[in-house]
N, C-alpha and C positions, 0 to 999 in steps of 0.2 A: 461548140464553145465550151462546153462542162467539161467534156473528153479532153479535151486540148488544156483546158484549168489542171486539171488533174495529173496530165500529163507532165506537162511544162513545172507544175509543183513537185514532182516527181523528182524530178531530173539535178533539179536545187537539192533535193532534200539527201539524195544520193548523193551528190557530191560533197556537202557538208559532213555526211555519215563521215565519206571516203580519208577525207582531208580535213577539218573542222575548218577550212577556210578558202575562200580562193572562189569556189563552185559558185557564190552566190555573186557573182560578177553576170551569172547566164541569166537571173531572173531580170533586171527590167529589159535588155535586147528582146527576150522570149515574150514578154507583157506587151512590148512597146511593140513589134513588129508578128509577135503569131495572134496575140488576142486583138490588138488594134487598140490599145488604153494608151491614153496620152501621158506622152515621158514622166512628167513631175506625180502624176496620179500611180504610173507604173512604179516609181521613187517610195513614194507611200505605199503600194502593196505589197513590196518587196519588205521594206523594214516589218512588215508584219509577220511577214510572212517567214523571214530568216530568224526574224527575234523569237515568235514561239517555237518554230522548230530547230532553234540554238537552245532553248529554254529545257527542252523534253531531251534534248544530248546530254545536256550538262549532267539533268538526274541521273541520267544512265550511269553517265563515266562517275559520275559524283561516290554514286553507289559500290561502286566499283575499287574505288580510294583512286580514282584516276583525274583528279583535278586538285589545284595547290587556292582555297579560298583568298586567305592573305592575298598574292599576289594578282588572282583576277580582280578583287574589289580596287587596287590599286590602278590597274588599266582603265576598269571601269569606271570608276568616279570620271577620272582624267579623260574618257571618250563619252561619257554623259555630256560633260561640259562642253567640247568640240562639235559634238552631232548638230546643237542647234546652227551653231557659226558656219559649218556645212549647209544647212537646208538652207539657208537663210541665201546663202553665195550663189545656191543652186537658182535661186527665186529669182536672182536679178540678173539673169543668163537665159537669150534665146533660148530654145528647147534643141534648135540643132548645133550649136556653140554645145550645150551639155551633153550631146548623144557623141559628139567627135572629140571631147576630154576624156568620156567613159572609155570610147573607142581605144585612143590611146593609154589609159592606166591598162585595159584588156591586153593590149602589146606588149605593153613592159612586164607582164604578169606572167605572160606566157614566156616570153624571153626568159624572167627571173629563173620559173618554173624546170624550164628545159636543161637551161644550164646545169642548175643544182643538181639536177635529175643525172648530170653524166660526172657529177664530183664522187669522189669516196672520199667525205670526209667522217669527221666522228659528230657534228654536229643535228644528225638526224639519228645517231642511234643511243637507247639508254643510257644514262650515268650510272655505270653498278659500281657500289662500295666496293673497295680495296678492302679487305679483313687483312691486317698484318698481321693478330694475335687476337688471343683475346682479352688480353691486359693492356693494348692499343689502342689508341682513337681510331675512328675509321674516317678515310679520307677519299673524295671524290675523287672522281678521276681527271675532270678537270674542272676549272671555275670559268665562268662567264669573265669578260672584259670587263662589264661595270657591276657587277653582285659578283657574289659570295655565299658560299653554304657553309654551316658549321659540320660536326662530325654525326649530326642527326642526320645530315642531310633538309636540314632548314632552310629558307632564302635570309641572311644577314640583312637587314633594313638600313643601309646608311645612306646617309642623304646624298652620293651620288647615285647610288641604287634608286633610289625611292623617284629622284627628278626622273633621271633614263627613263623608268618604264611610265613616268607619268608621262614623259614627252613623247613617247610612243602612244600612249592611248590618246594622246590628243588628236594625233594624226590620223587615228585609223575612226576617231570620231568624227574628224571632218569628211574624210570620204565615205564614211556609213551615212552621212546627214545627203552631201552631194549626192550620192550613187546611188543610195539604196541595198549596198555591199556591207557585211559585217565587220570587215576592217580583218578578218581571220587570215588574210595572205600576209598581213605584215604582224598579227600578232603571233602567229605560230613558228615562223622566225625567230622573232624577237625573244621570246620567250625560249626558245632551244640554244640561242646566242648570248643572250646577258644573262641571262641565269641558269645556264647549264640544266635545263629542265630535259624530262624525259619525252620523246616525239610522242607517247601515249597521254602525258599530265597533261601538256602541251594542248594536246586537240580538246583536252579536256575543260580546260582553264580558259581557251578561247571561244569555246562556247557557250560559257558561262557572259563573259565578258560583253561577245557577241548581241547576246538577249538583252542584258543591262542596258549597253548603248541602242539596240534599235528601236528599248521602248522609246526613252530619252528621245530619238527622232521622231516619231510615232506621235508621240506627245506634242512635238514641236509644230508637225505638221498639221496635227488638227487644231490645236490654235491658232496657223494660221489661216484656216477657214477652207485647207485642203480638202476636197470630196473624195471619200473611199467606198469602191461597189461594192459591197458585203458580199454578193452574190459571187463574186471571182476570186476575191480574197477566200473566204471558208475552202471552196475549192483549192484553191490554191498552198492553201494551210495543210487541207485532208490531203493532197498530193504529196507534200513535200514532208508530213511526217509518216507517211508509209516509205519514201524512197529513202530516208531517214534512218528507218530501222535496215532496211536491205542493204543502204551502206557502211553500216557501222557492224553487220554478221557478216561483209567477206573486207571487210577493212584490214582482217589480221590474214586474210590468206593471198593477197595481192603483193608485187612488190613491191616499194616506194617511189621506185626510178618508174617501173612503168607505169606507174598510176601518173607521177608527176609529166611522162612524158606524153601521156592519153591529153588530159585535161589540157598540156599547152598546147595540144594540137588542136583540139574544140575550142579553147578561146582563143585562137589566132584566125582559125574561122567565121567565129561568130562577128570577131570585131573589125574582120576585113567587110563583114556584109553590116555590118553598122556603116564605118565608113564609106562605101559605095551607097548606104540609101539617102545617107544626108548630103554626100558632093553631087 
């Protein structure tokens, strides 16, 4: 059971290195069916478990000048707020009704994943300034649909900006509250899409966010009188921030397509053997 904690925290913690998002869809299937911990308890050791080891990434990239503060506080307030409305939906839901919703967000993820993974577009790769001159503004190379960057390369805060990504971190707060998930599949998009961010700030910015919102669940759930085994969560923690650091040192030597098309193949598997345990 420790080997297997350790494991299974592992394999989270690497894929959040890899991707800042999406990976931690594997922990409560991995909880719920390798350790035997019951779904809603697997729910709560997961936000534990993603939030600290989204917590000790963020430093990293933080460090690094690889995350945009403004804009994750903005996700994040907005998926604080959501997480509990999430746990709360999760509560008034059979256990196998929520293992075959998870199942299917795991399909759509992997689909989403795959796809992207055979696009060349330009919104997976850096925004480098244009230098026309040096008596010039510098201009991005392109703007997001709903933000804006000045010629710093700033996020512009106007109040369709500012709704957009709040209504995004709502969302990904309600599936981090439900799931046990970081919400990082849709914020790491989002964040490359409406604000022209760079796929490095990007992973960075969502695992900041990520931490915020799963204390906000974490908190949620132990108010509501959720039990958590200390004993598998710490393991689960020490796993997932060792595989944490090993995927964030070959994170820059991988490619994007096939890392995205590794991960949609392990979650179309994992979520076909969710769906086979519950029908």
């Amino acid at each position: 059971m420790q080997l297997l904690s350790l494991l299974f925290g592992s394999i989270v913690g690497v894929s959040l290195g890899l991707t800042g998002g999406g990976g931690a869809i594997f922990a409560v299937p991995l909880l719920a069916y390798g350790l035997g911990v019951p779904a809603r308890e697997a729910v709560a050791i997961s936000l534990v478990s993603v939030g600290l080891t989204s917590f000790v990434g963020f430093l990293v990239k933080w460090r690094k000048g690889e995350a945009e503060l403004q804009t994750g506080l903005l996700f994040a307030a907005a998926g604080m707020l959501g997480a509990p409305v999430g746990s709360w939906i999760a509560g008034q839901m059979p256990e196998t009704w929520l293992m075959l919703l998870l199942a299917s967000l795991m399909l759509t993820i992997a689909w989403k994943m795959w796809q992207k993974a055979g696009q060349k577009t330009v919104q997976s790769q850096v925004c480098i300034p244009i230098e026309k001159s040096s008596h010039q503004p510098v201009d991005y190379a392109h703007d997001g649909p709903g933000c804006q960057r000045d010629a710093a390369g700033q996020l512009i805060l106007t109040s369709r900006c500012v709704w957009l990504l709040l209504l995004v971190g709502v969302a990904s707060g309600i599936l981090s509250g439900m799931f046990g998930v970081g919400g990082g599949f849709i914020i790491v998009p989002a964040l490359i899409l409406f604000s022209s961010m760079s796929m490095s700030r990007a992973v960075g910015t969502s695992l900041m966010v990520i931490s915020l919102v799963s204390a906000s669940g974490v908190a949620f759930q132990l108010w509501g009188g959720q039990q958590i085994a200390l004993d598998i969560t710490v393991l689960f923690v020490v796993g997932g921030l060792s595989g944490l650091w090993l995927g964030q040192s070959v994170s820059h030597r991988l490619s994007p397509s096939v890392l995205q098309r590794i991960f949609s193949v392990a979650i179309l598997a994992v979520a076909g053997f969710v769906i086979l345990r519950n029908l």
